[in-house]
KOLGULUM-400648 format. One line per 4 residues: number of its first residue (from 1); their letters; for each residue x, y, z of N, C-alpha, C. Coordinates in Angstrom, 1 decimal, always signed. Last residue first. Layout:
BEGIN
NUM) a) X/Y/Z/X/Y/Z/X/Y/Z  ...
//
This chain:
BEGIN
94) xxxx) -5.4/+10.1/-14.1/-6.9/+10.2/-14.8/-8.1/+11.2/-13.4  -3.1/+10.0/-13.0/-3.4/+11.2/-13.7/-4.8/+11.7/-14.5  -2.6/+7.6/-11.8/-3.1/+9.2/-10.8/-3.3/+9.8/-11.5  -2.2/+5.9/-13.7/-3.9/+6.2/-13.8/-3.8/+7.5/-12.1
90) xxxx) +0.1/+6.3/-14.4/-1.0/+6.9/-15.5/-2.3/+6.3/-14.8  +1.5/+6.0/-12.2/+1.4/+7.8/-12.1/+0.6/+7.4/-13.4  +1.3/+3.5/-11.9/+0.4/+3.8/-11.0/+0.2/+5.1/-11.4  +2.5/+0.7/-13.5/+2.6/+1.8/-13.9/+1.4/+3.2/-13.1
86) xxxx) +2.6/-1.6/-12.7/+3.9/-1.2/-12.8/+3.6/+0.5/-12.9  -0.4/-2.5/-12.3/+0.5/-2.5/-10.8/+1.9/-1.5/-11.3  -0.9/-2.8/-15.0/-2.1/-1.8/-14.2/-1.0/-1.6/-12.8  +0.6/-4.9/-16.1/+1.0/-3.2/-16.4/+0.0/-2.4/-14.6
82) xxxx) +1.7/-7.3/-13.8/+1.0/-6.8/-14.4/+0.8/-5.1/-14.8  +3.5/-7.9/-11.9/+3.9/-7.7/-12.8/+2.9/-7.1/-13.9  +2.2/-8.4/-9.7/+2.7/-6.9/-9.7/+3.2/-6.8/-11.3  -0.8/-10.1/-10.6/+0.4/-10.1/-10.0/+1.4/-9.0/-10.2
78) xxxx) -4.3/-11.4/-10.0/-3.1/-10.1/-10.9/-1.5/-10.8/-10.0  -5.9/-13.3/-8.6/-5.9/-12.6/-10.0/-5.0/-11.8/-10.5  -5.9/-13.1/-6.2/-4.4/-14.0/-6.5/-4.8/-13.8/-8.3  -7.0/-11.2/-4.6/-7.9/-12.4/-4.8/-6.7/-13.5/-5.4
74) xxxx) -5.7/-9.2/-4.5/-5.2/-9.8/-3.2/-6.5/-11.3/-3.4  -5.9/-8.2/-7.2/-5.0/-8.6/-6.4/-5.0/-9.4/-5.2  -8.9/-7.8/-7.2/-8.5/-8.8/-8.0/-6.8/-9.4/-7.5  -8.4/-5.6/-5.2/-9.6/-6.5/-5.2/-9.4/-7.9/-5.8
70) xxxx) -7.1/-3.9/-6.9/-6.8/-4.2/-5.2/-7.3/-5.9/-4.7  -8.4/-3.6/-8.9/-7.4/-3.5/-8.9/-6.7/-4.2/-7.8  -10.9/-2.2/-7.6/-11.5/-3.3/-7.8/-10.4/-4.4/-8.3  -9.7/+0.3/-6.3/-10.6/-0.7/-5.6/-10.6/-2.2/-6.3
66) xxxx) -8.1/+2.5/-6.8/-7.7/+1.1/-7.5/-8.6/-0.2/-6.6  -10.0/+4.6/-6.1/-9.2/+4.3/-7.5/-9.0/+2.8/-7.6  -10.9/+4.9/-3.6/-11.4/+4.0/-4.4/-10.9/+4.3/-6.0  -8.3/+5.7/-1.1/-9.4/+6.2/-2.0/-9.9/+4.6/-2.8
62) xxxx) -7.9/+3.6/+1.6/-7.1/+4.8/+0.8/-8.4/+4.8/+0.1  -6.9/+1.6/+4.2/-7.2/+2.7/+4.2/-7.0/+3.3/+3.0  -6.6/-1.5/+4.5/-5.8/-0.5/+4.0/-7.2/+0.1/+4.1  -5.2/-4.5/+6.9/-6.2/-3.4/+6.3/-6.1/-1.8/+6.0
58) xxxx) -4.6/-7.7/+5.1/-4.3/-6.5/+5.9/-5.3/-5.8/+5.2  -4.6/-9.9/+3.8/-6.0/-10.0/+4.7/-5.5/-8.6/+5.7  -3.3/-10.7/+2.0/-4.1/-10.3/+1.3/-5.5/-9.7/+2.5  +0.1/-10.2/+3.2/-0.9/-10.7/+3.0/-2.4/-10.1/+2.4
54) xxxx) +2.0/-8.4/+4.1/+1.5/-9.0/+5.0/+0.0/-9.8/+4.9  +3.9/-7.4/+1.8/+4.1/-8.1/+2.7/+3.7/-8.8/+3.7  +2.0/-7.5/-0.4/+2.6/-8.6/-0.5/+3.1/-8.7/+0.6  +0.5/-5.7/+0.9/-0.8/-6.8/+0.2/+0.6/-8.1/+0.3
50) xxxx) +2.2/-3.2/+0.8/+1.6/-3.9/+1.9/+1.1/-5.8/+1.5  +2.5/-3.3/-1.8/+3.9/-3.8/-1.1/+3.3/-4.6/+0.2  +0.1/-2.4/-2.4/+0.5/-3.5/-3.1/+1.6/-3.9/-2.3  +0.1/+0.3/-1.5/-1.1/-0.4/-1.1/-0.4/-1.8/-1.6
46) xxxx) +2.5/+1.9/-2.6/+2.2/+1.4/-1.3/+1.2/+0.4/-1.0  +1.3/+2.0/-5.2/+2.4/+1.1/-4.7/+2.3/+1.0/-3.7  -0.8/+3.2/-5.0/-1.1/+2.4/-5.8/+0.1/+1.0/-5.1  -1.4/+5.9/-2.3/-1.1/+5.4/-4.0/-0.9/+3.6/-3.9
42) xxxx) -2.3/+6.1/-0.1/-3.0/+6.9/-0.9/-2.1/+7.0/-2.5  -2.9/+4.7/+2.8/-2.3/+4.6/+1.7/-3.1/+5.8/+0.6  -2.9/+3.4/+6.3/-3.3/+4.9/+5.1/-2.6/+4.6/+3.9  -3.9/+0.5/+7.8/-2.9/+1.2/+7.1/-3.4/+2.0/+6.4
38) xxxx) -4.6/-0.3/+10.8/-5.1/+0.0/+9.7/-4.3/+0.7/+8.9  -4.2/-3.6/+12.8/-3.4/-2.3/+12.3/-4.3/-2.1/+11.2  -5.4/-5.7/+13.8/-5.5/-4.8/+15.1/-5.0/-3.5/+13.8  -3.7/-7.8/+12.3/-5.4/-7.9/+12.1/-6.1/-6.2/+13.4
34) xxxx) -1.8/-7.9/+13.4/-1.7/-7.3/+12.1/-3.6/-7.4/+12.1  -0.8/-6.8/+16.3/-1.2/-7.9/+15.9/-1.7/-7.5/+14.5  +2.4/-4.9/+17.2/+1.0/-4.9/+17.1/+0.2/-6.3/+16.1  +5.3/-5.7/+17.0/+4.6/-5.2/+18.1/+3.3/-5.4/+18.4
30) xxxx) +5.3/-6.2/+13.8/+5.9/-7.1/+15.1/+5.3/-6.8/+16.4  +4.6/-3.5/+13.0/+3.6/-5.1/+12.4/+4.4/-6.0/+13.6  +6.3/-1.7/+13.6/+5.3/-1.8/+14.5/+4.4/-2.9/+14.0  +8.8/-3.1/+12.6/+8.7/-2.8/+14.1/+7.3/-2.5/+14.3
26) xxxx) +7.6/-2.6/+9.8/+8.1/-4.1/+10.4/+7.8/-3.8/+11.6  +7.2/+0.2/+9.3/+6.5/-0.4/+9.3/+6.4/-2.0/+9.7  +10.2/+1.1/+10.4/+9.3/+1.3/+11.0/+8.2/+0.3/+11.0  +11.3/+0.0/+7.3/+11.4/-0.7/+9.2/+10.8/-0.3/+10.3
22) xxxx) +9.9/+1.2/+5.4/+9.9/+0.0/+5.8/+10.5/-0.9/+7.4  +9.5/+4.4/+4.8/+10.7/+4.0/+5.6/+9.8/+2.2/+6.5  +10.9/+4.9/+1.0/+9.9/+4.7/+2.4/+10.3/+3.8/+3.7  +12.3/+5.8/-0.7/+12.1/+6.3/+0.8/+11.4/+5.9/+1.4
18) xxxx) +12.4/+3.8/-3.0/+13.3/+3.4/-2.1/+13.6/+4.4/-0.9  +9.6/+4.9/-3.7/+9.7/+3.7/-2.8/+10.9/+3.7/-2.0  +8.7/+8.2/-3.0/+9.4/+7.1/-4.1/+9.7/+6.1/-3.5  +5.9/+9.4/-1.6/+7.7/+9.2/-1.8/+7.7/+8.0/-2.9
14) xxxx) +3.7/+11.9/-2.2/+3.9/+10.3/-1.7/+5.1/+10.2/-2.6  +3.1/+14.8/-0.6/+3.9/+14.3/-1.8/+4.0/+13.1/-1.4  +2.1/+16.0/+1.4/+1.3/+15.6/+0.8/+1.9/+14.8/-0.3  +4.5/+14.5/+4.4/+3.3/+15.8/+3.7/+2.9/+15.3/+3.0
10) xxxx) +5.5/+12.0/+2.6/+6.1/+13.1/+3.0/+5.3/+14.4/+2.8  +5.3/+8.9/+3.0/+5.1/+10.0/+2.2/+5.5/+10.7/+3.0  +5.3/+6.2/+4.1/+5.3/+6.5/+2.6/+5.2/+7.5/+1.4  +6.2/+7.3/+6.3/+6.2/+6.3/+5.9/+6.2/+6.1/+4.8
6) xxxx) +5.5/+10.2/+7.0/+6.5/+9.7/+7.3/+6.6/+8.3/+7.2  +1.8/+9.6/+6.5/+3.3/+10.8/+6.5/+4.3/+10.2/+7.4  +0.4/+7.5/+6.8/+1.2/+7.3/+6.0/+2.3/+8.3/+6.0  -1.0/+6.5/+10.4/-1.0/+7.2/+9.0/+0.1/+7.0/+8.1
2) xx) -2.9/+3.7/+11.2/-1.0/+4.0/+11.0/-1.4/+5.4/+9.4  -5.0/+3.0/+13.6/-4.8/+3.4/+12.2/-3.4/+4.0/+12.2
//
């Protein structure tokens, strides 16, 4: 399991994308067999960049907010462009 602090967050604050630090996450998907890695996520974007970079058959770790969101995503139902994907701080706030 790949926690998320220092990858997509920072402590308890989850970072703004253009911090996250994506080459780690390369270097160790290259090293390690992607079906072998569990990824922590705990927002909305993270979970989706994953989904696009390594497919709909990576494994994520995170709450059941955007479960069924996730679900229809990586089924080829949604596409980032879709509001529910652009806009993640109005449903953290429910």
């Amino acid at each position: 399991m790949i926690e998320e602090d220092g990858i997509f967050s920072v402590g308890n604050d989850v970072g703004d994308s253009s911090t996250w630090n994506r080459d780690l996450v390369w270097r160790v998907a290259s090293r390690i067999p992607i079906e072998y890695l569990f990824w922590e996520t705990s927002d909305l974007a993270s979970s989706v960049w994953l989904i696009n970079s390594f497919g709909p058959d990576v494994n994520l770790i995170g709450g059941d907010e955007w479960l069924g969101g996730l679900a229809a995503f990586r089924a080829g139902a949604f596409y980032t462009r879709v509001a529910f994907f652009r806009d993640s701080s109005a449903i953290e706030k429910k």
